[in-house]
Each structure stands twice: as C-alpha cells, then as structure tokens.
BAGUNU-724249 format. One record per atom (N, C-alpha, C): residue in three letters; z, x, y. Coordinates in steps of 0.1 Angstrom, whole numbers, plus 2048, in hexadecimal, padded with zeros to 3 digits. Layout:
<nodes>
ALAZXY;...
</nodes>
This chain:
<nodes>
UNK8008087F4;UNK800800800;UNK80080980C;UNK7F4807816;UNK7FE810823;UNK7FF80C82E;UNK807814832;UNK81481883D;UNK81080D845;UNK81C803848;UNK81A7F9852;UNK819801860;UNK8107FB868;UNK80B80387B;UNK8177FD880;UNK82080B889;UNK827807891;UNK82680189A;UNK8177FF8A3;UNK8137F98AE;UNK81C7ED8AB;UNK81F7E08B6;UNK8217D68B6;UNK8187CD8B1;UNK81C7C78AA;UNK8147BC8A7;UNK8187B08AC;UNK80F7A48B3;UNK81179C8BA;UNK81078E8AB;UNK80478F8A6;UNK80578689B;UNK80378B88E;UNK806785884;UNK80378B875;UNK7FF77D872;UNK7F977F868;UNK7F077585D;UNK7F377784E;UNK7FC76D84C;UNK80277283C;UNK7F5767831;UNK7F077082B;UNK7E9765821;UNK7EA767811;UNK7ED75F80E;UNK7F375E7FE;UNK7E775F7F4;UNK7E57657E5;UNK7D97677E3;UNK7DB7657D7;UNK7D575D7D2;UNK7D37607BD;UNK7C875A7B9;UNK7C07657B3;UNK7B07617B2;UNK7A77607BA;UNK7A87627C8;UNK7A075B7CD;UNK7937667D1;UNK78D7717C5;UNK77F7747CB;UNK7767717CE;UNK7757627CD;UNK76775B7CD;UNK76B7577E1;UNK7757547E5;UNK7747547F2;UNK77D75C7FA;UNK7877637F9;UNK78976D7FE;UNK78477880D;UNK77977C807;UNK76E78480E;UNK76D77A81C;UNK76976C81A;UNK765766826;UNK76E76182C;UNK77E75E828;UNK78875C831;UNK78C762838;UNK78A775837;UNK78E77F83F;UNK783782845;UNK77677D845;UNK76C78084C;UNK76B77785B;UNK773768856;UNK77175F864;UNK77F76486F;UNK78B767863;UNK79776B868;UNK79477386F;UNK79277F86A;UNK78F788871;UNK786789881;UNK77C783882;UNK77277B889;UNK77B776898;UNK78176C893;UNK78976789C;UNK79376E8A3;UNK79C77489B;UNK7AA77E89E;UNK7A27898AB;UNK79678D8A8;UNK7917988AF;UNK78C7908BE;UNK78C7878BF;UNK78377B8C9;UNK79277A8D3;UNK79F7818CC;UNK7AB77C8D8;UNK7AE7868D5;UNK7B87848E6;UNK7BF7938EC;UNK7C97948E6;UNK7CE7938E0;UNK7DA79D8D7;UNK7DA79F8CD;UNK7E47AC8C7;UNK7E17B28BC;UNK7E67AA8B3;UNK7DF7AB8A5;UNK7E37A4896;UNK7E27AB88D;UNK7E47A787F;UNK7DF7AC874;UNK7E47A086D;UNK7DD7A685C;UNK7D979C853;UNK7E279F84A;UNK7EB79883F;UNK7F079F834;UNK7F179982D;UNK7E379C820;UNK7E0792816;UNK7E9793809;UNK7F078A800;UNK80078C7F5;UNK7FC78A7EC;UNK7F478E7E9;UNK7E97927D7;UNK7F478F7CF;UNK7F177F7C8;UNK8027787C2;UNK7FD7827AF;UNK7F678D7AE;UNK7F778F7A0;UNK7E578979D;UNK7DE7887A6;UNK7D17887A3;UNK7CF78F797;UNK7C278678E;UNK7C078B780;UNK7B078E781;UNK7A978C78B;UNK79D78B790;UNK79679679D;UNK78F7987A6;UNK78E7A57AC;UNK7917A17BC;UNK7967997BD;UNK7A07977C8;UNK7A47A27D0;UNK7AC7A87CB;UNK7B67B47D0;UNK7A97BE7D5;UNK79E7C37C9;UNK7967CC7D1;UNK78B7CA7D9;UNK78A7BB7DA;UNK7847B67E9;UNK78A7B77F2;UNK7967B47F5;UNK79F7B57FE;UNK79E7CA807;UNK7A07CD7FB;UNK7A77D97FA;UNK79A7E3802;UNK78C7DE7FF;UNK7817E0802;UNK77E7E3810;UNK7837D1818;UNK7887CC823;UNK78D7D4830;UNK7997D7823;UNK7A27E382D;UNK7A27E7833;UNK79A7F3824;UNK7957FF82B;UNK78A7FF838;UNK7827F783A;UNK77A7F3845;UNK7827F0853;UNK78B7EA851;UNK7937E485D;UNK7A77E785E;UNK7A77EE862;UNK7B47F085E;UNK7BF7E285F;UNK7BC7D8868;UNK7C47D086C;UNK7C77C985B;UNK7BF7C8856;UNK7C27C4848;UNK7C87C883C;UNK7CE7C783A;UNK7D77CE82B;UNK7DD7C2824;UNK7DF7C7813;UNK7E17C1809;UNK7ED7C3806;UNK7F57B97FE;UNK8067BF7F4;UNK7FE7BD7EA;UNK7FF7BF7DF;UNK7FB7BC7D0;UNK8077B77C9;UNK80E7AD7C3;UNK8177AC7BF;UNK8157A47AF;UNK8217A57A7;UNK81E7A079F;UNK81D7927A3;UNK81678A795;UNK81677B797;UNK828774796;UNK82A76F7A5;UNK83876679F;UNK8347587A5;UNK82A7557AF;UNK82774B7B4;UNK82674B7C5;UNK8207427C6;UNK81E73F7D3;UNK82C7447E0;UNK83A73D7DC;UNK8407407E7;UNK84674B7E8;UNK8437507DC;UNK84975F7D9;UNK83E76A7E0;UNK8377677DC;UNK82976B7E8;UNK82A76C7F6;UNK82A7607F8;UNK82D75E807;UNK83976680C;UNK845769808;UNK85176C80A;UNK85078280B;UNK849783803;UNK846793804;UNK83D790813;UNK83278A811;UNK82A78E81E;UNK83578C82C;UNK83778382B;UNK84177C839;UNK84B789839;UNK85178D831;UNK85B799830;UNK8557AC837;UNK8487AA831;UNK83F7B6833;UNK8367B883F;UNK8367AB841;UNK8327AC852;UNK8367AD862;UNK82F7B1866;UNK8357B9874;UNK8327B1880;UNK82A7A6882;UNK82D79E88D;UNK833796895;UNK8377948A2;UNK83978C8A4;UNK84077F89F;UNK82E77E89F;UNK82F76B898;UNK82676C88D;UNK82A767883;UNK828767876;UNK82275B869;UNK81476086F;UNK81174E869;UNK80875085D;UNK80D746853;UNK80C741844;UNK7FE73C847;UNK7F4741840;UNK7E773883B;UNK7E273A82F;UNK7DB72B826;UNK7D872D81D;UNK7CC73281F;UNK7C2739812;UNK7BB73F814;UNK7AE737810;UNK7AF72C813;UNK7A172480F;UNK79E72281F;UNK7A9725828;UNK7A771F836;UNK79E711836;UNK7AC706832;UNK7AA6FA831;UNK7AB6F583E;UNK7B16FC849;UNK7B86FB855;UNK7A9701860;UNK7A36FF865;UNK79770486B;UNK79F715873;UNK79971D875;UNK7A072A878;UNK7A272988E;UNK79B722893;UNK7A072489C;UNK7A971E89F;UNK7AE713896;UNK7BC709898;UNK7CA711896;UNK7C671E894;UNK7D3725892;UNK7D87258A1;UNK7CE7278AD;UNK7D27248BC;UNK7DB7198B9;UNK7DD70D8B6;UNK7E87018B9;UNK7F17068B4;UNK7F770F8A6;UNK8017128A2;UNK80671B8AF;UNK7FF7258B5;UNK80372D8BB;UNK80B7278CA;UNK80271C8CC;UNK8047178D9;UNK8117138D8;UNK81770A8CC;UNK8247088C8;UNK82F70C8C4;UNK82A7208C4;UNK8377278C4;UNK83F7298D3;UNK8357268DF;UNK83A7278EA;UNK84B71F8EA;UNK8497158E2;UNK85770B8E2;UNK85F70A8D7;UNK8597118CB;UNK8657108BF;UNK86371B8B7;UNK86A7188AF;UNK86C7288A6;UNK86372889B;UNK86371C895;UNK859717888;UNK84B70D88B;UNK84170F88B;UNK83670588E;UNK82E703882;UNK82C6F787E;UNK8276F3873;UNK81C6EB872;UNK8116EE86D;UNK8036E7871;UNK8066D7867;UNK8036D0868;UNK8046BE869;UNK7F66B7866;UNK7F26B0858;UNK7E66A9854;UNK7F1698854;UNK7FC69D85A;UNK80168B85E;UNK80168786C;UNK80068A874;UNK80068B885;UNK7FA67F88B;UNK7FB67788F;UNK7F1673895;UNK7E167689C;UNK7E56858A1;UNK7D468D8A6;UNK7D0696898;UNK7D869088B;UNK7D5699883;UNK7C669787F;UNK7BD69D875;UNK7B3699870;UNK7AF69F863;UNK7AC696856;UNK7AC69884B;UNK79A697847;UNK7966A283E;UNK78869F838;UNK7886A182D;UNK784699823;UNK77B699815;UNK78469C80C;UNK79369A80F;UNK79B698803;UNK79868E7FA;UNK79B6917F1;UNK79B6867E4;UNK7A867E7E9;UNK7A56727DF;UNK7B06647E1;UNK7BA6697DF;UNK7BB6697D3;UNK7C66707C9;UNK7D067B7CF;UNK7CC6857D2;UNK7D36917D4;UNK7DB68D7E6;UNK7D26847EC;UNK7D56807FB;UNK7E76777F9;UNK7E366B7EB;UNK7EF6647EB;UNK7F96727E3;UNK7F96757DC;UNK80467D7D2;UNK8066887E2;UNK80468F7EC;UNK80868F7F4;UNK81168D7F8;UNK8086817FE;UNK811672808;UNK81E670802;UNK8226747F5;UNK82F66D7ED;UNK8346787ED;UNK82B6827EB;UNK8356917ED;UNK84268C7F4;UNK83B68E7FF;UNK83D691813;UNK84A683812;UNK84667A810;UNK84E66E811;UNK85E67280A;UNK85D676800;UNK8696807F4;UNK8716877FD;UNK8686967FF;UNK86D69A809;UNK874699812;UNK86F69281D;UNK87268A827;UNK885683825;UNK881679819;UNK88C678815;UNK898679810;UNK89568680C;UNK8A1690804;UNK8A469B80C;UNK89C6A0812;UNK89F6AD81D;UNK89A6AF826;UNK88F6AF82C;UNK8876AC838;UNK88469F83A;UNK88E69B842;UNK88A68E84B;UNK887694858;UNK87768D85E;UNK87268D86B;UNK865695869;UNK8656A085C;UNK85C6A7859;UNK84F69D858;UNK84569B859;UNK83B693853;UNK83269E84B;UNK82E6A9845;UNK8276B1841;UNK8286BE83B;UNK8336BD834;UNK83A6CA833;UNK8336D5829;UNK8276D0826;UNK8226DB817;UNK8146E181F;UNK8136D982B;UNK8046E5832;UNK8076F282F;UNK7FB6F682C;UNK7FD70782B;UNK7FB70F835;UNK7FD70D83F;UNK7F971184C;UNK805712855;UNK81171C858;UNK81A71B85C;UNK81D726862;UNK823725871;UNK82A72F87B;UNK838730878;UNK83B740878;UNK84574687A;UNK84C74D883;UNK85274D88E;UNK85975B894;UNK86276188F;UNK85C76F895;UNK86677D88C;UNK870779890;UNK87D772897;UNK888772895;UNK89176E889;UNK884760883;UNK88975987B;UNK88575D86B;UNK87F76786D;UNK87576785D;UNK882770855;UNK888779858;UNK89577C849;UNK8A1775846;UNK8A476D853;UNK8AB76484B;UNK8A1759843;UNK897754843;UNK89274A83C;UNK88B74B82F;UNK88675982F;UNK87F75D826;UNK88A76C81B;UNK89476D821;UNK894775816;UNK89B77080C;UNK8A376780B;UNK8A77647FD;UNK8A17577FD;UNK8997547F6;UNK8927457EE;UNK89373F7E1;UNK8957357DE;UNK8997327D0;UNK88B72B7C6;UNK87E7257D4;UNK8787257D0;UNK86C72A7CF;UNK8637307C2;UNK85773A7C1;UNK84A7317C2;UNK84B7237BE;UNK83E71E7C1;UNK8397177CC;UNK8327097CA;UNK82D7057D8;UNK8396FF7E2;UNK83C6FD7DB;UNK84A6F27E2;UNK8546FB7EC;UNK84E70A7E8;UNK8597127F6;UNK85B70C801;UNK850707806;UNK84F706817;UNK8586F9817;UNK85F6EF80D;UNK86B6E980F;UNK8756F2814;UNK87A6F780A;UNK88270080B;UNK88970C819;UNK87D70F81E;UNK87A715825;UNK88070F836;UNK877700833;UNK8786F983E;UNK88A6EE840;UNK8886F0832;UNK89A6EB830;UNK8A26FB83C;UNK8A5707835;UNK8A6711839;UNK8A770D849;UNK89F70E84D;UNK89970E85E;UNK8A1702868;UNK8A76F9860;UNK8AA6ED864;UNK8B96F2865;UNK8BD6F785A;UNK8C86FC85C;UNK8D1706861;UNK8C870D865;UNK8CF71786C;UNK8C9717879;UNK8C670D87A;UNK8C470888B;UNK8B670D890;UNK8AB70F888;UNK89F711890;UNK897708896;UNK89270989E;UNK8886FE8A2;UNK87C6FD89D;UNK8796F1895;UNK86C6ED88E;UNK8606E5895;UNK8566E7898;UNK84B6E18A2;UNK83F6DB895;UNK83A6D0893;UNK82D6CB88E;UNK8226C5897;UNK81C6D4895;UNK80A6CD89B;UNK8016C8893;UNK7F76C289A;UNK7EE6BD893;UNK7E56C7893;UNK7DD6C0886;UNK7D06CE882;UNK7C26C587A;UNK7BA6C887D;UNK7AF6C6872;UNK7B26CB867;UNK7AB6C385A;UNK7B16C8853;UNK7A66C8847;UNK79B6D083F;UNK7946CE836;UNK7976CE826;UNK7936C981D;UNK7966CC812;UNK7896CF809;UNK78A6DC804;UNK7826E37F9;UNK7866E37F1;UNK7756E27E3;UNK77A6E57D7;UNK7826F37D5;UNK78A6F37CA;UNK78F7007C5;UNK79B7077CA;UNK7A56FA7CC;UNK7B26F47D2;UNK7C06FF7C3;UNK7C57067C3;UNK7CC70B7B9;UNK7D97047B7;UNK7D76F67BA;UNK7DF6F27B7;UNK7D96E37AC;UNK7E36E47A2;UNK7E26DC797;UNK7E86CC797;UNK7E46C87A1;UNK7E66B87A1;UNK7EF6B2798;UNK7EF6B478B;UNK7FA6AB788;UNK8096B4781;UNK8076C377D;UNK80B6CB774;UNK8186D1785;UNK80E6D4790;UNK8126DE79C;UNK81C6CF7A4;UNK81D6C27A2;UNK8226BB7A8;UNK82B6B87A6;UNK82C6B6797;UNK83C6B578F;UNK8456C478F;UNK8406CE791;UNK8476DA793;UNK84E6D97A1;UNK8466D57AA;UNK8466D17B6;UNK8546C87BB;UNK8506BC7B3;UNK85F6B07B7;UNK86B6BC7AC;UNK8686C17A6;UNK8766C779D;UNK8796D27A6;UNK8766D57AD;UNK8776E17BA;UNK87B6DD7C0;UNK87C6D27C7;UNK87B6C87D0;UNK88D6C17D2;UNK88B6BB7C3;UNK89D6BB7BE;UNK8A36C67BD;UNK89D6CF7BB;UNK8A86DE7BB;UNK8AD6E07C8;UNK8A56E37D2;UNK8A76E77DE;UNK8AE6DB7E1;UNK8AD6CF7E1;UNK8B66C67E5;UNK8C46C77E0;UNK8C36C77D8;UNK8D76CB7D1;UNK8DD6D77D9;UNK8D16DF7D9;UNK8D86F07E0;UNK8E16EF7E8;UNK8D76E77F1;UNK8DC6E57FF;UNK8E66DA805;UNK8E56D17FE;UNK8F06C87FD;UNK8FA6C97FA;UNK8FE6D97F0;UNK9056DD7EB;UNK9096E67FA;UNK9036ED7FC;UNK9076F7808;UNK90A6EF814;UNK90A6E3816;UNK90B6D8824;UNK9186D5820;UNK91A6CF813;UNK9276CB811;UNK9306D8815;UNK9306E480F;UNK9396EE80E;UNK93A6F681C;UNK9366F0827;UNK9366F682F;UNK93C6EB83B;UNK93C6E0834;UNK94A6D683D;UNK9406CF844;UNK9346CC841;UNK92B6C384A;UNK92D6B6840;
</nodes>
C-alpha cells in the first residue's frame, strides 16, 4: 500500500469494492473527471472487500497513473467492514461513502457537500420529497420501503433512507463511529447512523437522483433477511447501552 500524502486533503472518496472489474475502470474515470473540475484537493480510496476477480489490478493500474488514487486490498469480511478500513485510512476532511455502481449521479456529491456546511453527517435520500428515483424494479423498491419503515421504528426515527450508499462524513466524527462496529454487512449504515444519533452528531438528508442498474451485489431476498437480523441486533445493543446509561 503506499504512504498516505501528507498534503491536506480537503475531500476523500471511500469506495467499497467486491468484484466489480466489469465497472470499476469507468467509475474512477467519471470520479476522477469531476474531482479535477473543483478547486480542492481529494483523493479516492478504493476497500477491495477480498475481490476474487481483477478488480484490485485495475485499480492498482489507476494508481499508478494518478496518484490521487489508491487501493487497501483486504480480506473478504463484507461491506461494512470495508467501509470502516477506508473511512479509518483516509485523510480528508470530509469523507464521503460511494457505491461503486454510482447509482447517485457523480455531480450530486455537490448537495452532500453543500450539507456539511451545517451538520456533521449528510446522507443522500431516494425518500425526500425533491428526491428522484429511476428504473428500479417493484419488488426491490417495496422490500426497501419496509426496510426503512423497520428501521425507522426500532432505531432511527425521522430517518427516511438510511441504506443510500452515498454518505458524508466529517473528520471529527469518523473514529468515534467507525472504529468499533458490530456490523460487517449492509445493514452498517444503521448502526453507524444509530452511533451518530448518540453521541450527539448532527445528521442532514438530502435529496438526490437516484438510478438503478443491473448488477446490484446485493441478493434481494438472502441480503435482506441478514439485514432485518442485523437490524435486531443493533437494536438490542443499543437499547441495552440507553438503559445502562440512566436514559
């Protein structure tokens, strides 16, 4: 791996990766594209979740071309555990979560940014009112919607959207939230956003466009039931830690 640049970094770009050579190459090609189009410094830091596929040496390829870009290679433990090395390994500022299908159009990361002016955590939103949704299937839209509703009512209430993959961080807040996690798969960003609520950060949801592509790595009915069982975990945690703390 090398040497993180001491320069300052204004933004980082954490992107979680498993499998993904078939698009990869062109997520860092528009990212990249754009990042260079504004005045401050960034970099990319892609969390190669144990790729089995040539992922890593496209990436790696990348790199060496542009320094702003670098890889972790890690073993496979899952998604949040992914996320949690990068968010830990990076050096900006503000610290924002994107999936790598960039389901989120790339210049919409401007509204995340615009909303760190006022809170600590900003969270891109396909519930919003100015939100806007395309070409999702039925199916995956309602099992969602029931997610979020769960959610909502077991530990995030007010949240409307809590599983976007598209999420702002400031360096103040990223070691307390990220370094001990209990959850490794998709369902972190409950966890996460439980976390944030509690120790007093400020959480902002904007609205975003929002597309859906085939070749989604997530397993609809196998990744959902892991999901609600995650879901109850983190809820007991913390309900356990609220009680014991005299609230």
């Amino acid at each position: 791996m090398r040497a993180v640049n001491t320069v300052p970094v204004h933004l980082s770009v954490i992107i979680p990766v498993y499998n993904e050579a078939g698009r990869i190459k062109k997520c860092l090609k528009s990212l990249s594209a754009f990042l260079e189009s504004e005045d401050y410094s960034w970099e990319v830091v892609v969390c190669n979740d144990g790729s089995t596929d040539t992922t890593s040496q496209i990436v790696r390829q990348i790199s060496e071309q542009n320094v702003r870009v670098r890889i972790l290679d890690l073993v496979h433990q899952g998604k949040g555990a992914a996320v949690r090395q990068g968010m830990l390994h990076a050096v900006g500022e503000l610290r924002i979560l994107c999936d790598a299908d960039f389901s989120m159009p790339v210049e919409q990361i401007s509204r995340l940014l615009d909303g760190a002016a006022s809170s600590d955590v900003v969270i891109a939103s396909r519930e919003l009112q100015d939100s806007r949704r395309f070409n999702e299937p039925s199916k995956r839209h309602f099992m969602g919607r029931v997610f979020n509703f769960i959610t909502r009512l077991l530990v995030l209430p007010g949240i409307n959207d809590s599983q976007c993959g598209f999420k702002l961080f400031k360096e103040n807040c990223v070691s307390t939230l990220f370094e001990e996690l209990n959850v490794d798969g998709f369902a972190f960003d409950v966890e996460v956003l439980v976390k944030a609520r509690i120790k007093g950060f400020s959480i902002l949801e904007v609205p975003i466009d929002w597309y859906y592509f085939e070749g989604s790595k997530v397993r609809l009915i196998r990744d959902t039931v892991y999901m609600f069982w995650d879901l109850l975990k983190i809820s007991f945690k913390y309900r356990i830690i609220h009680i014991f703390n005299g609230h």
